[in-house]
VMD Tcl script that builds the backbone (N, CA, C; Angstrom):
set m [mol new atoms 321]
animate dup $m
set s [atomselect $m all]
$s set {name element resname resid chain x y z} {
  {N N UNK 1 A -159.035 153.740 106.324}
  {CA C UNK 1 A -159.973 153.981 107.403}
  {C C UNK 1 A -159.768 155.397 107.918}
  {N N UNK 2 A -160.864 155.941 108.084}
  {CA C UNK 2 A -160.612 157.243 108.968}
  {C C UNK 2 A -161.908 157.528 109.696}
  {N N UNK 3 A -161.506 158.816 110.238}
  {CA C UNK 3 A -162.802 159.480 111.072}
  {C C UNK 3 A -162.972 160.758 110.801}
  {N N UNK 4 A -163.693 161.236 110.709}
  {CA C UNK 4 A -163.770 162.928 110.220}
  {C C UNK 4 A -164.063 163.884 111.353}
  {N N UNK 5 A -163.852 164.881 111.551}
  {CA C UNK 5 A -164.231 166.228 112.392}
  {C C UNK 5 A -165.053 167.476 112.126}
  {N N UNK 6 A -166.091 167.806 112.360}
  {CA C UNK 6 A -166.499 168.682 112.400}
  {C C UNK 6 A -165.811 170.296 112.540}
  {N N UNK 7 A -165.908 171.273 111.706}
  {CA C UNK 7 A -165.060 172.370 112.700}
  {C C UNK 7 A -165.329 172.860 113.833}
  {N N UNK 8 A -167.013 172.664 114.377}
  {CA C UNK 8 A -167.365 172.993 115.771}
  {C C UNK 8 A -166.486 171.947 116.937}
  {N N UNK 9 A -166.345 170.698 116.166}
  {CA C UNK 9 A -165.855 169.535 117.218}
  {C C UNK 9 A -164.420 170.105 117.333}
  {N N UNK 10 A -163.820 170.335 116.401}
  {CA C UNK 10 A -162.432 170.478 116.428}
  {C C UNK 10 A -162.589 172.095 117.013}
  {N N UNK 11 A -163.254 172.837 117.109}
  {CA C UNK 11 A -162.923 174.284 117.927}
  {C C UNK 11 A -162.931 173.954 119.896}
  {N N UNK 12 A -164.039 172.544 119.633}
  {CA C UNK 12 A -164.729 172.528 120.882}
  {C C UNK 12 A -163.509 171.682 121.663}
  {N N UNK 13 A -162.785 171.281 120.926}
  {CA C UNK 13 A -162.038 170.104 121.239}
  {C C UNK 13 A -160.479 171.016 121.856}
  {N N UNK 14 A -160.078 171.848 121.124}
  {CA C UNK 14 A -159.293 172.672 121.137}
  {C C UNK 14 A -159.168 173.370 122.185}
  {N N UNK 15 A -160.421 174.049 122.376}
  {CA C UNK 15 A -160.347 174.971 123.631}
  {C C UNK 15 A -160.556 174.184 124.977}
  {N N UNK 16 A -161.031 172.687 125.000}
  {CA C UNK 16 A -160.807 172.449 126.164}
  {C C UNK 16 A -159.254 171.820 126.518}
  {N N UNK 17 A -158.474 171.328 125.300}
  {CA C UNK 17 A -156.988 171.065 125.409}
  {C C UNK 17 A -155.976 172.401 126.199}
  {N N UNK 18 A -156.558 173.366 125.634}
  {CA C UNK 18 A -155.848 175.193 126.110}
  {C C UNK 18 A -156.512 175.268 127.328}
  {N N UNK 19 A -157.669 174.922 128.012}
  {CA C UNK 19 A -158.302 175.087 129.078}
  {C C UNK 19 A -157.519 173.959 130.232}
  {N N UNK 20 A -157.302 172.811 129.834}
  {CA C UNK 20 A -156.773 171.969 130.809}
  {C C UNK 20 A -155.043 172.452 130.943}
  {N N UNK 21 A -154.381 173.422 129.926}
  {CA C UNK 21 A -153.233 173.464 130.072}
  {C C UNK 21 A -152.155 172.492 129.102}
  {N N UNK 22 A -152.567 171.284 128.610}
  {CA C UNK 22 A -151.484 170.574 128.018}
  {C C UNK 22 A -152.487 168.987 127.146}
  {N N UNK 23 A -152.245 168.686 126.566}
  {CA C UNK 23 A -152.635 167.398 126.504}
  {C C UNK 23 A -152.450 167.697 124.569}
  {N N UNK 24 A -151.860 165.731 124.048}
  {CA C UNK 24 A -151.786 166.053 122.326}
  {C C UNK 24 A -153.094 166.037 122.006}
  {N N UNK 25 A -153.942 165.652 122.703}
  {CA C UNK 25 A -155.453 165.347 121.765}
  {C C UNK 25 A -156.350 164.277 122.673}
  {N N UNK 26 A -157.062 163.865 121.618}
  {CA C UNK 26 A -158.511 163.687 122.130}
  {C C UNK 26 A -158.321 161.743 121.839}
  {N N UNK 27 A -158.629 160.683 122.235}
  {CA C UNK 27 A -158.514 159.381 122.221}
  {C C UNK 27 A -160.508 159.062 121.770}
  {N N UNK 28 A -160.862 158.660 120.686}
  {CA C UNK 28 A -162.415 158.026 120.706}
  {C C UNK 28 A -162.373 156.911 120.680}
  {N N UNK 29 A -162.898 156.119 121.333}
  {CA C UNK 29 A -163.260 154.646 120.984}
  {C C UNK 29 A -164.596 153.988 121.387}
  {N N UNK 30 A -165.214 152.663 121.482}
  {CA C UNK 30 A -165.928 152.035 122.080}
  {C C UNK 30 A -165.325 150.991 123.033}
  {N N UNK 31 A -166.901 151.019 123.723}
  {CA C UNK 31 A -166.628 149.784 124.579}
  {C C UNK 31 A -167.908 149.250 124.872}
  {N N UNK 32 A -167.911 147.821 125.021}
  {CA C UNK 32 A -169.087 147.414 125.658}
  {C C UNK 32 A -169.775 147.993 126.169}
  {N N UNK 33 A -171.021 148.387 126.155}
  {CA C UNK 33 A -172.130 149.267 127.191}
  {C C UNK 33 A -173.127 149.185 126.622}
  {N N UNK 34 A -174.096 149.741 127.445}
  {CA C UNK 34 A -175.846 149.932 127.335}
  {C C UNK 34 A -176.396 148.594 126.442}
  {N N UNK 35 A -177.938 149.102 126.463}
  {CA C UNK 35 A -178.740 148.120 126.013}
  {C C UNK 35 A -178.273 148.004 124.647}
  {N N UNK 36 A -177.925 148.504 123.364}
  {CA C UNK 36 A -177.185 148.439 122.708}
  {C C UNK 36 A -176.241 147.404 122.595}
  {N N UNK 37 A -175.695 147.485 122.800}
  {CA C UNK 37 A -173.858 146.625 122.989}
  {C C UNK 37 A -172.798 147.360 123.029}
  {N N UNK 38 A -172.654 148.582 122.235}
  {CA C UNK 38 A -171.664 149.452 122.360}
  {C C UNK 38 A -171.853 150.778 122.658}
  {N N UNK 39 A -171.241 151.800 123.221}
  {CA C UNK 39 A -171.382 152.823 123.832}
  {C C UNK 39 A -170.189 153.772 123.249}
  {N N UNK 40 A -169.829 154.741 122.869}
  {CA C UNK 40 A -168.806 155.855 122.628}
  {C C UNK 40 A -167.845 156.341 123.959}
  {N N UNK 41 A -166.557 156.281 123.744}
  {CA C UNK 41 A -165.469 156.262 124.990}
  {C C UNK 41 A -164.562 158.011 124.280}
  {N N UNK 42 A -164.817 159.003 124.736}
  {CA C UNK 42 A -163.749 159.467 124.959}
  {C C UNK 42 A -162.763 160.203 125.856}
  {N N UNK 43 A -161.926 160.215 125.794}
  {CA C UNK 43 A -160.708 161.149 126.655}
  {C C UNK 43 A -159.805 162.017 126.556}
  {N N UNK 44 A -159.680 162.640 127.028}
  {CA C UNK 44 A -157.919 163.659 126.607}
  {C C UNK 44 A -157.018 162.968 126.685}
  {N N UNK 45 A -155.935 162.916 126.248}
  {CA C UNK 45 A -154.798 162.100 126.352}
  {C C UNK 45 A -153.306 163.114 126.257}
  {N N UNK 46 A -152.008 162.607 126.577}
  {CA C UNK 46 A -151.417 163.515 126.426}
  {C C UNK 46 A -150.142 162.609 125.746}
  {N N UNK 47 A -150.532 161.615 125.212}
  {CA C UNK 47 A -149.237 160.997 124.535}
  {C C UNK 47 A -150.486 159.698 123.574}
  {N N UNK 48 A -149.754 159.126 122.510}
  {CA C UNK 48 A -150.775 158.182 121.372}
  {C C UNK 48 A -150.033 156.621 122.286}
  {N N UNK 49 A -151.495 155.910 122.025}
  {CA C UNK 49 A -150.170 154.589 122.781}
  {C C UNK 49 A -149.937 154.224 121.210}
  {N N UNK 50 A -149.163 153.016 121.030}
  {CA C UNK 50 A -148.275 152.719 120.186}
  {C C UNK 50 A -149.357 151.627 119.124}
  {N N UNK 51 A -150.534 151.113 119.113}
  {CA C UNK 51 A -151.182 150.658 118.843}
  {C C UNK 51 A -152.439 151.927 118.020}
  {N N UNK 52 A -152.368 152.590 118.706}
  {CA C UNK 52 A -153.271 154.036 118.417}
  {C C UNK 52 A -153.019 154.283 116.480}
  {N N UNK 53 A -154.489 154.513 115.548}
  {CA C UNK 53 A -154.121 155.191 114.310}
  {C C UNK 53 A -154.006 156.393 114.754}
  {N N UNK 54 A -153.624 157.003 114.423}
  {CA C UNK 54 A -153.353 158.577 114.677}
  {C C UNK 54 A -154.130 159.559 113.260}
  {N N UNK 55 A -154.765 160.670 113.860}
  {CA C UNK 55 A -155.488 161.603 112.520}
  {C C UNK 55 A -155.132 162.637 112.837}
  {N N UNK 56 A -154.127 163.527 112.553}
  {CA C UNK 56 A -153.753 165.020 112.730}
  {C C UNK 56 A -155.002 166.057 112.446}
  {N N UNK 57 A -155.314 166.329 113.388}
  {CA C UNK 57 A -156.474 167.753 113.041}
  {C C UNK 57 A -155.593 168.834 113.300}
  {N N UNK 58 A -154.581 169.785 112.650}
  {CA C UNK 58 A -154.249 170.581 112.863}
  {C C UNK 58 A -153.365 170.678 114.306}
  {N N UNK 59 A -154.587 171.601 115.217}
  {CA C UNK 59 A -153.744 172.020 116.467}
  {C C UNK 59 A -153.661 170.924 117.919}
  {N N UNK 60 A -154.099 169.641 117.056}
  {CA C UNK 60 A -153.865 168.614 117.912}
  {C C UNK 60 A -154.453 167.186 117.143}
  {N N UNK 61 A -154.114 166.286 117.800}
  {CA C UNK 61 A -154.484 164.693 116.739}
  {C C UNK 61 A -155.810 164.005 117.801}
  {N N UNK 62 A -156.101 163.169 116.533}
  {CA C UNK 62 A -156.985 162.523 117.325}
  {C C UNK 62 A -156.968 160.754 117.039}
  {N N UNK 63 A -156.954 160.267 118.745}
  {CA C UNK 63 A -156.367 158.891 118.334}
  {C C UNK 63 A -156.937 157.672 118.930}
  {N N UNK 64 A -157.087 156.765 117.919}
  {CA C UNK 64 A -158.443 155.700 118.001}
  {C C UNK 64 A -157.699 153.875 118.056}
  {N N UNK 65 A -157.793 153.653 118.463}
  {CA C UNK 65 A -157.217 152.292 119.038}
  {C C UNK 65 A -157.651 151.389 117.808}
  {N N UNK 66 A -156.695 150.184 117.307}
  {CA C UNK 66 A -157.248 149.208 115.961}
  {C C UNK 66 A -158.883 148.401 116.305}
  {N N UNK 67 A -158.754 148.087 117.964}
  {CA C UNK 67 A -160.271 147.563 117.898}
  {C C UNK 67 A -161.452 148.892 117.666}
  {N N UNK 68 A -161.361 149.703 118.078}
  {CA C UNK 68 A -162.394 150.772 117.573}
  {C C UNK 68 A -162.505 151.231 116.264}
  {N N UNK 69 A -161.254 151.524 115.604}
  {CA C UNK 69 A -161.481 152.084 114.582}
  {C C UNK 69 A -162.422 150.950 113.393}
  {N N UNK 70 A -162.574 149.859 113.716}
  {CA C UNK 70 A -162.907 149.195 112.632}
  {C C UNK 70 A -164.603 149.544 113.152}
  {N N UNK 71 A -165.203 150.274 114.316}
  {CA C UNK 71 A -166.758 150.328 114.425}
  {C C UNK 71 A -166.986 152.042 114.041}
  {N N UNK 72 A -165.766 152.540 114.126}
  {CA C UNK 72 A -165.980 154.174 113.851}
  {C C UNK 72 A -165.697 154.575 112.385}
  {N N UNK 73 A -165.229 153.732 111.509}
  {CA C UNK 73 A -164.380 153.953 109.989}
  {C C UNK 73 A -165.837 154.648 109.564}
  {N N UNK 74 A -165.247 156.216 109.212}
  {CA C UNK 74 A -166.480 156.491 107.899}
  {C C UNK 74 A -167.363 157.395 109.140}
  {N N UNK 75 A -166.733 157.489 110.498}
  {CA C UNK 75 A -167.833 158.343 110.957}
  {C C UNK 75 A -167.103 159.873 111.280}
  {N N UNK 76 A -168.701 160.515 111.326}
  {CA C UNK 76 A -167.798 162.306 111.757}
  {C C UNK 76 A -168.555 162.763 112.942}
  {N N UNK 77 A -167.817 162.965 113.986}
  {CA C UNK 77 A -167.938 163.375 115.122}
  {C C UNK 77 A -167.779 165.174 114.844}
  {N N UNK 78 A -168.838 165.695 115.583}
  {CA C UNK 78 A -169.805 166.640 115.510}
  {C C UNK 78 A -169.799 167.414 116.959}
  {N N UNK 79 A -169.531 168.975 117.024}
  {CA C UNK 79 A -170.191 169.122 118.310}
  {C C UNK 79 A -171.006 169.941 118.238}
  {N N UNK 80 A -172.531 169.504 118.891}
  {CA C UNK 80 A -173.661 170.293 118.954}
  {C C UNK 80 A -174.344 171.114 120.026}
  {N N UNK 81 A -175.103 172.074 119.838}
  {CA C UNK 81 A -175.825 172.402 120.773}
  {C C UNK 81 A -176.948 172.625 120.644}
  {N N UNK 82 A -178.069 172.238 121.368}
  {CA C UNK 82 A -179.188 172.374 121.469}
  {C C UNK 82 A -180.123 172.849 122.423}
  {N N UNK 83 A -180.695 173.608 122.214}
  {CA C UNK 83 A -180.965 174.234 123.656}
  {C C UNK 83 A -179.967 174.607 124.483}
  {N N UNK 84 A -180.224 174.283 125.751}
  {CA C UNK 84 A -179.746 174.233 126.770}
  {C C UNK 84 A -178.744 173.021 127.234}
  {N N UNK 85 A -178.709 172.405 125.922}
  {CA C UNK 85 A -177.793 171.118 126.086}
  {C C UNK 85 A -176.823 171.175 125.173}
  {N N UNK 86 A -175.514 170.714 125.395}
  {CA C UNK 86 A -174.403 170.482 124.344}
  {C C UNK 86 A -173.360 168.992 124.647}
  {N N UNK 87 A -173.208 169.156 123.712}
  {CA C UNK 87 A -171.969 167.454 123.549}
  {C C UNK 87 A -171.896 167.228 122.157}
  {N N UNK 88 A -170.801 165.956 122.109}
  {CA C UNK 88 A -170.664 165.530 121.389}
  {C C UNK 88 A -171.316 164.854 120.185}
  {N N UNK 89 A -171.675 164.560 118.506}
  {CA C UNK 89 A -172.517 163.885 118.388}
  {C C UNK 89 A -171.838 163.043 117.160}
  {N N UNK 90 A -171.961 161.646 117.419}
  {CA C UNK 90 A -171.340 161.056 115.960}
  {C C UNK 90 A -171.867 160.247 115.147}
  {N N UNK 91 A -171.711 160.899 113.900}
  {CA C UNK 91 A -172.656 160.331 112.715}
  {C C UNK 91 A -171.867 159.581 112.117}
  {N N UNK 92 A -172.278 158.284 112.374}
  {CA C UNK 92 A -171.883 156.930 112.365}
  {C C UNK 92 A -172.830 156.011 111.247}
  {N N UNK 93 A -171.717 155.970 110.117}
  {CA C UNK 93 A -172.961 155.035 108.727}
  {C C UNK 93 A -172.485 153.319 109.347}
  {N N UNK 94 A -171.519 153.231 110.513}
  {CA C UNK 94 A -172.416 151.878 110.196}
  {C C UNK 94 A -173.000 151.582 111.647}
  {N N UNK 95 A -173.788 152.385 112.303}
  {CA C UNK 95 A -174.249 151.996 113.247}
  {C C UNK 95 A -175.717 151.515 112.478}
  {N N UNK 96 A -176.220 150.242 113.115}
  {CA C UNK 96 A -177.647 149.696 112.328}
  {C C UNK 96 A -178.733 150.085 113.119}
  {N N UNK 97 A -178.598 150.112 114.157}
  {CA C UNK 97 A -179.825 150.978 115.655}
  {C C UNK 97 A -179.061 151.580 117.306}
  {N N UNK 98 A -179.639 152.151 117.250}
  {CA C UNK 98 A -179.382 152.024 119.091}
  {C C UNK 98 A -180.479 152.246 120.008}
  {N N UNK 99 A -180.143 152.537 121.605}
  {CA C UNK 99 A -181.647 152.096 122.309}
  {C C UNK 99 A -182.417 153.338 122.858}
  {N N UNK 100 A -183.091 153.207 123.041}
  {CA C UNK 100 A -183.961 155.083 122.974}
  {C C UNK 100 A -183.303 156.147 123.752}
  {N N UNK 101 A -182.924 155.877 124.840}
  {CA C UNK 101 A -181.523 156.295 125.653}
  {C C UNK 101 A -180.524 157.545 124.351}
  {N N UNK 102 A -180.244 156.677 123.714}
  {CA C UNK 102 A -179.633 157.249 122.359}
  {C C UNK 102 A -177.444 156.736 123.072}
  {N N UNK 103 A -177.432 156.338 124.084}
  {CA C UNK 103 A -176.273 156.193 124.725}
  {C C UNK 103 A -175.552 154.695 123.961}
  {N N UNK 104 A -175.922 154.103 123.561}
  {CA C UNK 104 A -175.699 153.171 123.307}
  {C C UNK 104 A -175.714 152.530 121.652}
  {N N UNK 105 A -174.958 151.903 121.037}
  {CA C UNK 105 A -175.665 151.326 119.183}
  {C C UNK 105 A -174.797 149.918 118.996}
  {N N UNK 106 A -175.394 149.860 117.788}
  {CA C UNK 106 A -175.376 148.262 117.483}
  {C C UNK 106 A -174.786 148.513 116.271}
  {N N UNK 107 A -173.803 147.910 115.320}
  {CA C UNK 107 A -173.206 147.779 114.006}
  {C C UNK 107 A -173.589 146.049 113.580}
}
mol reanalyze $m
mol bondsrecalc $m
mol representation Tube
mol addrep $m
């Protein structure tokens, strides 16, 4: 199982770890939400809990809990910008829909 990175995600990811001062990395997961059923969770973290897979990106890891990783396996998180807008974006093969919102998907 894994998750992949973008090099924009991993630059974008980076400089806000050097911007906050300290932290090992970045935590993704889901959780229940939106019309959907599931929604995308992430955080900075500054230690893996002990349950956590762990994925070394270089100048920091990135770490996904056993219930998530089995809805994220196979996806690559992306960071985009568009316009006047930027975030995160993850291209996810087994999401089957989500709700126009775009906040939310279904596996």
């Amino acid at each position: 199982m894994a998750i992949l990175m973008s090099d924009a995600a991993k630059a974008h990811i980076k400089q806000q770890i050097v911007s906050r001062g300290s932290g090992a990395g970045i935590r993704v997961g889901v959780k229940t939400a939106g019309c959907s059923g599931l929604s995308y969770v992430l955080e900075f973290v500054d230690a893996s809990a002990p349950e956590d897979s762990v994925f070394d990106q270089g100048d920091f890891q990135l770490f996904v809990d056993p219930k998530s990783l089995i809805y994220l396996d196979g996806t690559e998180l992306d960071f985009v910008k568009e316009g006047l807008n930027e975030g995160f974006k993850f291209n996810n093969p087994n999401m089957k829909s989500e709700c126009g919102c775009g906040e939310s998907f279904h596996v």
